[in-house]
Backbone bond lengths (Angstrom), bond angles and torsions (degrees), N, CA, C in turn:
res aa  C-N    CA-C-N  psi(-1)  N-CA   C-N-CA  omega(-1)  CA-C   N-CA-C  phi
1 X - - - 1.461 - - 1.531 109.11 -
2 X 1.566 111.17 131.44 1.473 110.35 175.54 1.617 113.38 -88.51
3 X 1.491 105.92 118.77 1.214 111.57 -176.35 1.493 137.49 -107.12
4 X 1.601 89.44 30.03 1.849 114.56 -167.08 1.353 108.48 -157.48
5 X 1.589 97.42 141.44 1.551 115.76 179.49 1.655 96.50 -72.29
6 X 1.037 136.17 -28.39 1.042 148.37 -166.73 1.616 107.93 -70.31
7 X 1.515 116.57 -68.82 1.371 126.89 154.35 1.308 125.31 -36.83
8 X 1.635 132.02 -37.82 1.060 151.75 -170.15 1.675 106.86 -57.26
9 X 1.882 109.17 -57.55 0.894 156.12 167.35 1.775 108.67 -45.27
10 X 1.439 84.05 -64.63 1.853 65.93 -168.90 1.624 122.09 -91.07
11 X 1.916 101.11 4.28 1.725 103.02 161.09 1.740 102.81 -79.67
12 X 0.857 104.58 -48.34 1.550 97.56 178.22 1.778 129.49 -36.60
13 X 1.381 101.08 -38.08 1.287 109.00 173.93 1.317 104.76 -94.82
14 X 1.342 137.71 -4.76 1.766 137.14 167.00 1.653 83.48 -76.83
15 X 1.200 138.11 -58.44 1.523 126.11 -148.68 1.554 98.60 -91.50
16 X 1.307 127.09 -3.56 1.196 114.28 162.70 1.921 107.05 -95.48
17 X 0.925 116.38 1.12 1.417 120.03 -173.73 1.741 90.89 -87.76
18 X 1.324 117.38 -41.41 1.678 109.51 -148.86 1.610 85.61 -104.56
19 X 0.978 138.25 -19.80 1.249 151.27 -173.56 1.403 119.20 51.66
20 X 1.635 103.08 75.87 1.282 125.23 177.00 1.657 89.91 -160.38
21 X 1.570 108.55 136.96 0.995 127.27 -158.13 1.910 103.97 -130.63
22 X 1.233 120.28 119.82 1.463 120.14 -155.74 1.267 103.37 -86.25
23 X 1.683 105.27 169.81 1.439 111.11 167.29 1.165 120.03 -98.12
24 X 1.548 104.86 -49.52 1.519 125.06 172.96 2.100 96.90 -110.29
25 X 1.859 78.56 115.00 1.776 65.65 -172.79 1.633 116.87 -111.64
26 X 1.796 91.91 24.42 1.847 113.64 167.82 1.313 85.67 -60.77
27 X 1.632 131.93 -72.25 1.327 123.96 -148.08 1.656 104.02 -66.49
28 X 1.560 140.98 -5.16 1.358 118.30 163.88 1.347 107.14 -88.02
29 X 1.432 125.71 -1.12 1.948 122.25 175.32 1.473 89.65 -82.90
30 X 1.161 129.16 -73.32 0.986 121.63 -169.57 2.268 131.05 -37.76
31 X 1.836 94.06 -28.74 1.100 92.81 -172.14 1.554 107.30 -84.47
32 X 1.219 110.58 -10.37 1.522 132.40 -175.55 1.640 117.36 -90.36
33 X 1.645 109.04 4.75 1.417 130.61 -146.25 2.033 90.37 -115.62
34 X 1.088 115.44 90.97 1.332 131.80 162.59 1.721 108.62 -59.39
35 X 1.345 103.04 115.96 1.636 113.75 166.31 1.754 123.37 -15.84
36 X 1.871 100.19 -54.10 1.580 110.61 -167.55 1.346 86.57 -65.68
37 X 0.967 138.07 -49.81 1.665 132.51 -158.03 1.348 112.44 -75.50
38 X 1.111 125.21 -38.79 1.529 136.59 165.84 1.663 109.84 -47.86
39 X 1.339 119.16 -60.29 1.524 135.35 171.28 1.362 120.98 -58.34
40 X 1.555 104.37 -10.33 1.888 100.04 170.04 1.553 98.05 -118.41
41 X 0.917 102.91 11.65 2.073 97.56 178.72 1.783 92.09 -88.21
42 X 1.573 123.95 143.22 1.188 108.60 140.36 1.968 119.87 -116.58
43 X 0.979 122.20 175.83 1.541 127.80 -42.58 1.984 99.31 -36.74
44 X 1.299 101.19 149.90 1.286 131.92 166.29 1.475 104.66 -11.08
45 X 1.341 146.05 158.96 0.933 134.05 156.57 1.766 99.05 -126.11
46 X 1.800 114.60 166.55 1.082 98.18 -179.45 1.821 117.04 -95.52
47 X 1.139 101.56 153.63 1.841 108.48 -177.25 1.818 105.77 -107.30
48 X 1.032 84.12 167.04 1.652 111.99 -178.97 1.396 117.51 -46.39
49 X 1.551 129.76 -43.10 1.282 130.95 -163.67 1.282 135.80 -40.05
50 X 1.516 94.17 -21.53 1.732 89.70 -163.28 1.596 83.42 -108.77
51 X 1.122 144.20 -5.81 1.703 142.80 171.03 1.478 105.65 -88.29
52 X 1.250 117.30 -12.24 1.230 137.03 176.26 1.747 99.43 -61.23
53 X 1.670 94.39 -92.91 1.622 117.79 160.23 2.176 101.73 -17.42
54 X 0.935 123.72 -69.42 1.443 117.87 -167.84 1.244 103.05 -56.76
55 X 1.417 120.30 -65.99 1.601 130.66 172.83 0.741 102.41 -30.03
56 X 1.359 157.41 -29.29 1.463 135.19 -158.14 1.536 93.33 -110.14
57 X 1.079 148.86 -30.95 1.517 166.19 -155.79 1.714 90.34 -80.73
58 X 1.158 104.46 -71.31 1.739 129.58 -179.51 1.970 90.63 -37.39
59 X 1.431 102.67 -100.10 1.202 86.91 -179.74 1.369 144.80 -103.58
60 X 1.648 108.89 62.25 1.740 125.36 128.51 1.315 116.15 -53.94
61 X 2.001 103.41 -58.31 1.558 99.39 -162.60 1.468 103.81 -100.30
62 X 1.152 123.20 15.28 1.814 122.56 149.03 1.444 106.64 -67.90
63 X 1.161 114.19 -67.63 1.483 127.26 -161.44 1.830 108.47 -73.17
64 X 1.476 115.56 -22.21 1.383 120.67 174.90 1.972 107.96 -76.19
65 X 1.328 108.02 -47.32 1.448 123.11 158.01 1.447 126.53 -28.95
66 X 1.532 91.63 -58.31 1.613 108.07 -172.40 1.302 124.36 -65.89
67 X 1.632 100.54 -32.30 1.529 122.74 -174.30 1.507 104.03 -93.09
68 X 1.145 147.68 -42.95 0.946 167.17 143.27 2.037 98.38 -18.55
69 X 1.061 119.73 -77.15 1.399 129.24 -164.42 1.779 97.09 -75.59
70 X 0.981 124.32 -30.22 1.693 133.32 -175.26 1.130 119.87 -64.47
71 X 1.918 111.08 -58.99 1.277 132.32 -172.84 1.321 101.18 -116.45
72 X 1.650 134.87 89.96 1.729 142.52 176.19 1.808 98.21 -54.39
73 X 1.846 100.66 -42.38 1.745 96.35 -163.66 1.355 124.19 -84.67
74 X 1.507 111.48 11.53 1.315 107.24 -172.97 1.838 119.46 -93.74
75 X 0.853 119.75 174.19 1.803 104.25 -154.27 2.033 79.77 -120.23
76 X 1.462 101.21 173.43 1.381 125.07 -147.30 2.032 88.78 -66.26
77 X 1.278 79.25 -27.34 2.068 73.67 -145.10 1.634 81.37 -86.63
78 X 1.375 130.47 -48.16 1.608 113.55 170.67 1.405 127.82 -42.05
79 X 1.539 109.48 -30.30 1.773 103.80 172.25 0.906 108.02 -76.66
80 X 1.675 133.52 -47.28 1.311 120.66 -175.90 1.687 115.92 -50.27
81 X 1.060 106.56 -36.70 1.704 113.91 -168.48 1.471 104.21 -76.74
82 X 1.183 121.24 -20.40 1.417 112.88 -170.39 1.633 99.69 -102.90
83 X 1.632 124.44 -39.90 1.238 119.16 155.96 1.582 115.39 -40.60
84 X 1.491 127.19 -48.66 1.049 130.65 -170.84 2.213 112.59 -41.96
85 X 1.485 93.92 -61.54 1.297 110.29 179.68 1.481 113.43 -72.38
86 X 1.857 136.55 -7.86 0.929 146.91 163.54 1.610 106.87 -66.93
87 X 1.083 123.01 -47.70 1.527 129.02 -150.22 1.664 92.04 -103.01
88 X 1.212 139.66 -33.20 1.397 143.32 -158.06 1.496 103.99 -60.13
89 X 1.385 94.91 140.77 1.753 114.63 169.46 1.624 121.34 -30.76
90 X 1.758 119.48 -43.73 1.373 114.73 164.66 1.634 109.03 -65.10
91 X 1.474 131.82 -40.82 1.325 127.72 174.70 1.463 128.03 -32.67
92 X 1.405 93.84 -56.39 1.574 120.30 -145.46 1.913 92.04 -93.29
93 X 1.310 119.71 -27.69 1.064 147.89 -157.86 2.265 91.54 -77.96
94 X 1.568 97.75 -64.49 1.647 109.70 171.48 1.337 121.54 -49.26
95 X 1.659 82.60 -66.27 2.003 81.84 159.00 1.591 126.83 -36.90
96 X 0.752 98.34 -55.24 1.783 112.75 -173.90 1.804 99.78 -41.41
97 X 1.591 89.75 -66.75 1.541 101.83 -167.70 1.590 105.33 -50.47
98 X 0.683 120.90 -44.61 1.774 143.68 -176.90 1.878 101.02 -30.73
99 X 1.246 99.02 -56.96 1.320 114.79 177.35 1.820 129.39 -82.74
100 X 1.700 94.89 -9.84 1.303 124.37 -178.47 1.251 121.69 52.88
101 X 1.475 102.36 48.97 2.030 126.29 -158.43 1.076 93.93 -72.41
102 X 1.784 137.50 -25.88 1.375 119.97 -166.36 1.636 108.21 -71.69
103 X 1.360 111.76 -20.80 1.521 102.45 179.43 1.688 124.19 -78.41
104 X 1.794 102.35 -0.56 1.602 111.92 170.78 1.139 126.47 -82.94
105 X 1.932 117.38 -15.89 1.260 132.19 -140.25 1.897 99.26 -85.45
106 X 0.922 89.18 -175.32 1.937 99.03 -161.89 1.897 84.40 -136.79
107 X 1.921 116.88 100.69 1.160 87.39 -174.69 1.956 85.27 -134.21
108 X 0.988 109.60 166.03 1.852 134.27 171.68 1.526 98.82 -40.76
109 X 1.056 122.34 144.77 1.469 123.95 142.61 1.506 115.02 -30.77
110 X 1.245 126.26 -55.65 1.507 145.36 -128.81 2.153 77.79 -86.78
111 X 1.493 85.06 -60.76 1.820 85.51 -159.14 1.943 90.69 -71.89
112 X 1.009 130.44 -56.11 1.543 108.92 179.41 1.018 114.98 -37.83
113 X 1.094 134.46 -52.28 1.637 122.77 177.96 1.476 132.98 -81.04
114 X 1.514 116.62 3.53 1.264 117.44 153.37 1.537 109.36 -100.91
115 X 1.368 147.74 22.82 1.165 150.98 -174.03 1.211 115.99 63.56
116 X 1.535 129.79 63.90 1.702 137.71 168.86 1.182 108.00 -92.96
117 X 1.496 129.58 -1.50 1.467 119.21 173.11 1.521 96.43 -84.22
118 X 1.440 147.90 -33.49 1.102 138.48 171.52 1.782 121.69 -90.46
119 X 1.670 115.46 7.61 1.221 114.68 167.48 1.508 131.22 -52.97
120 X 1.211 134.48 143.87 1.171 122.51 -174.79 1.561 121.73 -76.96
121 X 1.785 100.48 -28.58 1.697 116.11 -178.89 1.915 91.28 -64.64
122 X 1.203 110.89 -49.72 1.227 100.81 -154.23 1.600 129.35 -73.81
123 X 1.442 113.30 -26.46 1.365 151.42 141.01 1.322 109.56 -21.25
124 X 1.518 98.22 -68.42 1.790 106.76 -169.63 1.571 115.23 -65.83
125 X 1.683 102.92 -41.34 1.521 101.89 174.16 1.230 127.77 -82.71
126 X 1.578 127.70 -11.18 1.759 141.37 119.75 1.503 93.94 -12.80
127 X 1.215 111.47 -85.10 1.475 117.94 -153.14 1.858 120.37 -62.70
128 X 1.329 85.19 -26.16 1.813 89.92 157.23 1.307 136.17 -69.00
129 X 1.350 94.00 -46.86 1.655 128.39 167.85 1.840 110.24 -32.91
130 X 1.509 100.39 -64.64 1.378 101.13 -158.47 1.686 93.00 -104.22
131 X 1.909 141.61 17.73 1.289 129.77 108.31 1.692 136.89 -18.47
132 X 1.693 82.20 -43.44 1.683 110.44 -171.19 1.766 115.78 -76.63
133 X 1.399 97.34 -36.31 1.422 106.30 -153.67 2.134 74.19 -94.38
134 X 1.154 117.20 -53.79 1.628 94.58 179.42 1.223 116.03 -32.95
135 X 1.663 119.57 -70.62 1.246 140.37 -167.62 1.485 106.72 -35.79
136 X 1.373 122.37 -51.45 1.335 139.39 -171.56 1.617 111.14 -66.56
137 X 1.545 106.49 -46.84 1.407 112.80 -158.14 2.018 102.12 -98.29
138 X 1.058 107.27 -12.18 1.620 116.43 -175.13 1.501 114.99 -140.29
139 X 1.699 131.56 -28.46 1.063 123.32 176.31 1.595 115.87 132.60
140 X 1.417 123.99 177.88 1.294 119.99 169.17 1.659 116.07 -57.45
141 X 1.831 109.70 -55.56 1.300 102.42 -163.53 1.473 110.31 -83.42
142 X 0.875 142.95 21.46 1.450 156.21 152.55 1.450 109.81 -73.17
143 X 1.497 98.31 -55.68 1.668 100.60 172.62 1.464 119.78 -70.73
144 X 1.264 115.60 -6.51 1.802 116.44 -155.15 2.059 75.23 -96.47
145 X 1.475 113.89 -42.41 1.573 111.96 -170.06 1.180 126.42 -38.00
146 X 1.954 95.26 -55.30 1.479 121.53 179.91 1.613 107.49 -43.85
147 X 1.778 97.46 -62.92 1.320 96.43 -164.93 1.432 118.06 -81.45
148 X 1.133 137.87 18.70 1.285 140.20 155.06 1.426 131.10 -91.43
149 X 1.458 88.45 -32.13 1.333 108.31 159.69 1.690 142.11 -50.17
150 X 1.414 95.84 -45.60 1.345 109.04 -178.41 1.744 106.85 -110.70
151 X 1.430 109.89 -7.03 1.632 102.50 -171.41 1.703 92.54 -127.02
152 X 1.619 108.62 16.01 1.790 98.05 174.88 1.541 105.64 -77.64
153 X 1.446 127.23 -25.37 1.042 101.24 165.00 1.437 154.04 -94.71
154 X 1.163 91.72 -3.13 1.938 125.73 160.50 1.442 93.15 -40.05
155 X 1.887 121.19 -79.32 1.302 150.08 -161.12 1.781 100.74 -62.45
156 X 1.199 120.43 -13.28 1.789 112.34 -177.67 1.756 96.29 -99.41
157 X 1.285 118.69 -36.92 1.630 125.75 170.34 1.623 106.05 -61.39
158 X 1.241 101.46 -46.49 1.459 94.68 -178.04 1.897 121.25 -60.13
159 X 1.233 88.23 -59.64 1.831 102.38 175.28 1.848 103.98 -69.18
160 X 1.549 113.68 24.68 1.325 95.38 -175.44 2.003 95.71 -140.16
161 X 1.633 101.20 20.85 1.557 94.49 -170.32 1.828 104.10 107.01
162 X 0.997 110.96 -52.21 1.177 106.01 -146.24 1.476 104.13 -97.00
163 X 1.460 128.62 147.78 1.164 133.06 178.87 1.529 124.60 114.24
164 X 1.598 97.31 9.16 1.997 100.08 -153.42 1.233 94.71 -138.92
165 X 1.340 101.03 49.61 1.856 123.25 -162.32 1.994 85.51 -82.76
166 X 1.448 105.13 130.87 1.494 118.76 -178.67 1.514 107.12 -94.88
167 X 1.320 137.66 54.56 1.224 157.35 -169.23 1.511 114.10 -40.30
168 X 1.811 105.54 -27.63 1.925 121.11 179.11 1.800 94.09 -78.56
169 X 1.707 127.53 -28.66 1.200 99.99 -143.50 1.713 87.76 -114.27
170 X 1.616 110.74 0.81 1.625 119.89 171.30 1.829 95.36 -77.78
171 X 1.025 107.87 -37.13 1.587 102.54 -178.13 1.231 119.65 -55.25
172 X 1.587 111.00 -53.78 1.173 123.37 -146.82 1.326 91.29 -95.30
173 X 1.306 139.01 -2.14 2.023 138.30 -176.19 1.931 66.75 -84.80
174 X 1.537 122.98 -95.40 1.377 131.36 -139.01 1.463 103.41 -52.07
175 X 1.523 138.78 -13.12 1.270 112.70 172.40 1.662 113.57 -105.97
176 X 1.519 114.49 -12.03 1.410 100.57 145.37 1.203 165.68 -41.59
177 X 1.078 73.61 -43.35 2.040 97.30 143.07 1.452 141.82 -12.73
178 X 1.477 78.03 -78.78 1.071 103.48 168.39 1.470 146.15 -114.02
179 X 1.498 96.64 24.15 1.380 110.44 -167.38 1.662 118.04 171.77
180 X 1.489 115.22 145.43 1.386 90.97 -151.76 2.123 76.07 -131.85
181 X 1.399 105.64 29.05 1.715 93.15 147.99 1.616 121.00 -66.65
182 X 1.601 112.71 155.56 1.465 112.90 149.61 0.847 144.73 -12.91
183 X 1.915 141.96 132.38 1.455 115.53 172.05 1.422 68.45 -125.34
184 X 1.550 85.86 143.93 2.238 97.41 179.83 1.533 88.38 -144.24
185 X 1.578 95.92 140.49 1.648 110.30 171.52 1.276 107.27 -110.88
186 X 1.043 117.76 139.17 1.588 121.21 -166.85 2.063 95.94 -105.33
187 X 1.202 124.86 165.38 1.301 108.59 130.66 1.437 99.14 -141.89
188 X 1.580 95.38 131.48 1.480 114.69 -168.19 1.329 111.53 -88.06
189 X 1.696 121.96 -11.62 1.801 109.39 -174.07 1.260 106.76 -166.52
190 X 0.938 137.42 146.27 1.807 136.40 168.92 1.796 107.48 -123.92
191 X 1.194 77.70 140.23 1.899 83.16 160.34 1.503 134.63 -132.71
192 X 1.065 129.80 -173.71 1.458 112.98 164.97 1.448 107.92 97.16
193 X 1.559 106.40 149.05 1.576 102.81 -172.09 1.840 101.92 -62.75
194 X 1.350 108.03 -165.14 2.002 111.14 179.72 1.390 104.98 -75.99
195 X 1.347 109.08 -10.43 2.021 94.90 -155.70 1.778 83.73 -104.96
196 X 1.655 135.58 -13.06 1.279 124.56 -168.34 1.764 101.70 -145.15
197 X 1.153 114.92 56.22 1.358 125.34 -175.89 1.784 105.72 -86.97
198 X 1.464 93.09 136.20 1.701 118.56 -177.60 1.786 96.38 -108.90
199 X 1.508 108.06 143.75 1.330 133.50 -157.26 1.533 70.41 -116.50
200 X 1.494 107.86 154.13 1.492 128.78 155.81 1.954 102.98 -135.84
201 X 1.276 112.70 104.53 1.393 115.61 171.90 1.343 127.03 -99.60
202 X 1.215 135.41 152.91 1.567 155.33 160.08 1.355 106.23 -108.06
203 X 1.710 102.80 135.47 1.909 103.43 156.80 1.246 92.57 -146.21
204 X 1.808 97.98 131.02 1.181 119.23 177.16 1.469 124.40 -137.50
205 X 1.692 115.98 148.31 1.331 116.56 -161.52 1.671 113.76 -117.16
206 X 1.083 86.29 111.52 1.685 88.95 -167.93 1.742 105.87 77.10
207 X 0.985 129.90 -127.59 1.495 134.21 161.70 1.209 107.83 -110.72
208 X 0.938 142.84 83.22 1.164 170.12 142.02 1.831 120.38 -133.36
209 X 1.791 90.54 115.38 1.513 97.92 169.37 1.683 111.56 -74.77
210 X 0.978 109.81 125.71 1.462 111.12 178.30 1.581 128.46 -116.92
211 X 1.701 121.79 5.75 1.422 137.73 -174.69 1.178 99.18 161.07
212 X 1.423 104.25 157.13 1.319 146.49 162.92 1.352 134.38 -138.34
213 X 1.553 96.16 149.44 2.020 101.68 -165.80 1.411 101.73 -146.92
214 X 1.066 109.33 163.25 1.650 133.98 152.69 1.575 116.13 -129.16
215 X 1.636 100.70 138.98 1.422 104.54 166.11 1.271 126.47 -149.65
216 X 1.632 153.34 -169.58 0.991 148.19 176.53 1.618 109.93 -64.39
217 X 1.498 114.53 -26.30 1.648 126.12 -142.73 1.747 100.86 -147.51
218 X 0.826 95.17 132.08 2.081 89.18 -169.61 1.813 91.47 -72.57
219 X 1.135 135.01 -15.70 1.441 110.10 152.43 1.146 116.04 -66.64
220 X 1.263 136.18 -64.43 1.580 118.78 169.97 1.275 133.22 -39.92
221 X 1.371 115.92 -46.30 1.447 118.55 173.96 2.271 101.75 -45.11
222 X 1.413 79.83 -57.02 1.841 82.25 179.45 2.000 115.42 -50.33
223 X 1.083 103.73 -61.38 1.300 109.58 169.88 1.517 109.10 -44.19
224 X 1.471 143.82 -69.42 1.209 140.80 158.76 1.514 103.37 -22.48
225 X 1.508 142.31 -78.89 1.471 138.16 -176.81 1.096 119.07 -28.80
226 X 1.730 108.69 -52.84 1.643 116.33 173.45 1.573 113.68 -62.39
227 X 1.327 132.17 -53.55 1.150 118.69 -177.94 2.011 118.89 -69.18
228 X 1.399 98.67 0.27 1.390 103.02 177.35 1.565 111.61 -83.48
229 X 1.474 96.76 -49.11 1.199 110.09 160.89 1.668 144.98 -40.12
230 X 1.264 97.91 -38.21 1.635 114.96 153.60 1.073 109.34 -69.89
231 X 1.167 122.21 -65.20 1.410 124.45 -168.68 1.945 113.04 -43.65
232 X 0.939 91.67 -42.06 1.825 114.69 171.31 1.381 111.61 -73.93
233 X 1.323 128.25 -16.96 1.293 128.76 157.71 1.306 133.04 -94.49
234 X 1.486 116.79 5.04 1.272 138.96 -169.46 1.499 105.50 -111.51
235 X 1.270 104.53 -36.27 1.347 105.45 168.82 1.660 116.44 -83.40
């Protein structure tokens, strides 16, 4: 239940941003409704997870559809791979920002103050979330809009070369170089029920921590570390 003029206000300008306009617009608080924040409300309030779970269902077979009907010549294991990097936590994560969803989100003390409005896990499952809450509140092709909309151009980089950047094997050329210690990826933690599990990764060279990631898939989570890792070496 929305219980502020304030709240009222700032879904209104999220659904005029994405340009879909709700019926029931409990179910976009709710999809915008982060776990930590849910767990310090009492009574309970409800969170995202299980719109989460649909969102992700929604767009597999949007984005499996799309690619499928787009590209006739591409063979089984190229769609999967290029869907793969379409749908992924850095993807879904850009998208998000795109729309600047982290400033809609409903988050814990705990995660606002370590920076979860700009996380990438948290972003992405935002961005599933309110797939879900379209789908629910307006239909498939409402939902097929959204997500073409904001991830058609992810999907034209992808089918065009670009986007399938190997971030473990950019690491491992630039510290060869100069050095012929270890690069070891750890993954130190997972969360999440079995059917929507988050990877938490480390890669480190010699003893030295050098990045960190999360992802849907402990290769991604790893891939995320490596490109953190550059990124941390650039600076």
């Amino acid at each position: 239940m929305i219980n502020s003029e304030e709240r009222r206000r700032n879904l209104e300008e999220l659904e005029n941003a994405i340009g879909y306009s709700f019926k029931n617009t409990d179910i976009l608080n709710t999809a915008l409704t982060h776990t930590s924040y849910a767990h310090e409300r009492r009574p309970r309030k409800q969170h995202n997870e299980r719109l989460e779970f649909m969102g992700d269902s929604v767009l597999n077979m949007v984005i499996s559809e799309y690619l499928y009907l787009n590209y006739p010549d591409l063979s089984e294991g190229r769609l999967t791979k290029a869907r793969a990097v379409i749908v992924s936590e850095a993807s879904l994560a850009d998208a998000a920002r795109c729309i600047d969803m982290g400033r809609f989100i409903l988050l814990g003390k705990g995660e606002e103050n370590s920076g979860g409005r700009k996380r990438d896990s948290i972003l992405a499952d935002v961005f599933e979330s309110i797939i879900a809450a379209i789908y629910l509140d307006g239909g498939l092709d409402h939902a097929r809009d959204f997500i073409i909309k904001y991830l058609g151009k992810c999907v034209s980089e992808v089918m065009q070369g670009r986007g399938l950047k190997d971030y473990k094997t950019d690491l491992q050329e630039i510290l060869q170089q100069n050095s012929h210690d270890q690069i070891e990826y750890r993954i130190v933690k997972d969360s999440g029920p079995d059917h929507n599990k988050t990877f938490f990764a480390q890669v480190f060279h010699g003893n030295c921590l050098l990045g960190e990631g999360t992802g849907r898939s402990k290769k991604e989570a790893e891939q995320h570390a490596a490109r953190n890792a550059l990124n941390n070496m650039q600076k």
